[in-house]
LUMROMAR-141938 format. One line per 5 residues: number of its first residue (from 0); their letters; for each residue x negated, y negated, z of C-alpha. Coordinates in steps of 0.25 Angstrom, whole numbers. Each point is the difference from the previous one (the first is absolute). Example, Ala and Ser with C-alpha at 12.3 -4.5 7.8 and 13.67 -1.06 7.14 Angstrom:
REM residues 2
0 = as = -49 18 31 | -6 -14 -2
This chain:
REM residues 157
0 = xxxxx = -108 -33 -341 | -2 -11 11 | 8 -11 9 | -3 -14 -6 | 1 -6 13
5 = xxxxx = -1 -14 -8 | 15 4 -5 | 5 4 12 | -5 -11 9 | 8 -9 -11
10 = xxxxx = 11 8 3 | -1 -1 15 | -2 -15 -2 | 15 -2 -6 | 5 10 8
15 = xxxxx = -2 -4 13 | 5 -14 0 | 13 5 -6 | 1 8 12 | -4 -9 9
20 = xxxxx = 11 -11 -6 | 10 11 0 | -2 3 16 | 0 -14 3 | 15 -4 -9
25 = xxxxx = 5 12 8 | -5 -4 14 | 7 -14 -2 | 12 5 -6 | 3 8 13
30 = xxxxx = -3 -14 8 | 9 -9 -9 | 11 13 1 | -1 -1 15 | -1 -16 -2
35 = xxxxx = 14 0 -6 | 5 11 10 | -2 -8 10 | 5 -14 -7 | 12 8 -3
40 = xxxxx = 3 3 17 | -4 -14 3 | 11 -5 -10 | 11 9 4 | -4 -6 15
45 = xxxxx = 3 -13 -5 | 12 3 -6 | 5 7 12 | -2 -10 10 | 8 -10 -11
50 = xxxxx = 10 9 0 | 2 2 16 | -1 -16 1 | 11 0 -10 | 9 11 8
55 = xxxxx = -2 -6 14 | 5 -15 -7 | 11 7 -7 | 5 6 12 | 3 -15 6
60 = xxxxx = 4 -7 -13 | 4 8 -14 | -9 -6 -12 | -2 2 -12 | -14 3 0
65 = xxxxx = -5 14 -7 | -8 10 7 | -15 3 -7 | 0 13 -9 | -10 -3 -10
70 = xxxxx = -14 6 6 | 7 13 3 | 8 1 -14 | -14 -3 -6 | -7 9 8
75 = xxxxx = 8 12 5 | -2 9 -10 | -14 -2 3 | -3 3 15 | -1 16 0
80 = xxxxx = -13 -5 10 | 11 -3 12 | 6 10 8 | 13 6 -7 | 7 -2 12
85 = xxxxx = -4 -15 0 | 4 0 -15 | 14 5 2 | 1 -12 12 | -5 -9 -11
90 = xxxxx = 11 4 -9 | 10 -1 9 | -3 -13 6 | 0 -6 -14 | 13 7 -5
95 = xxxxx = 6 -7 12 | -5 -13 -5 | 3 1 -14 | 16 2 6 | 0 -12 6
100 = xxxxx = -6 -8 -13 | 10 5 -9 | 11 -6 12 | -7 -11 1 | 0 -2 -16
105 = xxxxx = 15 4 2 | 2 -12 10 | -9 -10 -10 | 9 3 -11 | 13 0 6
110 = xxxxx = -4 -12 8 | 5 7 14 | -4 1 12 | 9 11 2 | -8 9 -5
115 = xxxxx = -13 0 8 | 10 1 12 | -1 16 -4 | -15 0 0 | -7 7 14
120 = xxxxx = -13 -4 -2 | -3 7 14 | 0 13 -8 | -14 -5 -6 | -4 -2 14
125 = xxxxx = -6 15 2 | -6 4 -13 | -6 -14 -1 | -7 3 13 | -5 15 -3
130 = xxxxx = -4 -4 -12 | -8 -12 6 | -7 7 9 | -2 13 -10 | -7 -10 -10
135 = xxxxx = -9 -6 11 | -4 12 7 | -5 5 -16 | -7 -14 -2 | -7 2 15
140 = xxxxx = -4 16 -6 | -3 -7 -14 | -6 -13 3 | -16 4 0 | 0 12 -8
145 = xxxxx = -5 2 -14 | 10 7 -4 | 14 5 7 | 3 10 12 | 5 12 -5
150 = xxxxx = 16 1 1 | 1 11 10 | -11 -8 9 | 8 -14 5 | 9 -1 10
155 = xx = 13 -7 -9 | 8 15 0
């Protein structure tokens, strides 16, 4: 009994593109994963220099303006590539936030000023800044890589 090699160079003939197509999907899907990572960061940036803006106004005249929350509530369950230490600053900056919206809504719906006299906006002041610079020392780590520094390897802890 002998090889048919016509068969198997068939064989080989399908085969080898499907590999090939395989590797490919996988290298880009690791590019666009690091793609969004880093659009992720660069959002929560944005929103953070927003929200320190806001605190340092609100410090000389109460408003009524919200602080931005909706990049982190999108995207906190999904950031296990940042620093866990980094993570919980994250956390806690936002939780601060999201007290002073729901005072602020209070104030909006009671149509009282009274009620952002409470508010002591200076207490985002810190948390805003670690989480600032945490965030930007991973996008400077992140920024030309094909995929992410390892947790234990950046400098955010």
């Amino acid at each position: 009994m002998g090889f048919d090699w016509e068969e198997i160079g068939k064989f080989f003939s399908y085969l080898i593109p499907v590999i090939v197509l395989v590797l490919v999907n996988v290298f880009f899907r690791k590019q666009q994963e690091q793609k969004r990572r880093l659009t992720v960061v660069k959002s929560l940036l944005s929103e953070i220099d927003h929200n320190q803006k806001l605190m340092e106004a609100f410090l000389f005249q109460w408003q009524t303006k919200k602080f931005k929350t909706g990049g982190w509530k999108r995207n906190r369950d999904k950031m296990d590539y940042i620093d866990r230490g980094l993570h919980a600053t994250l956390a806690g900056a936002y939780e601060i936030a999201e007290e002073f919206n729901k005072e602020i809504d209070t104030a909006k719906k009671h149509r009282s000023a009274s009620y952002l006299a409470g508010i002591r906006v200076d207490r985002l002041r810190e948390p805003l800044a670690k989480s600032k610079q945490g965030l930007e020392e991973w996008l400077e780590l992140n920024k030309g890589r094909k995929k992410p520094a390892e947790e234990g390897s950046d400098s955010t802890s």
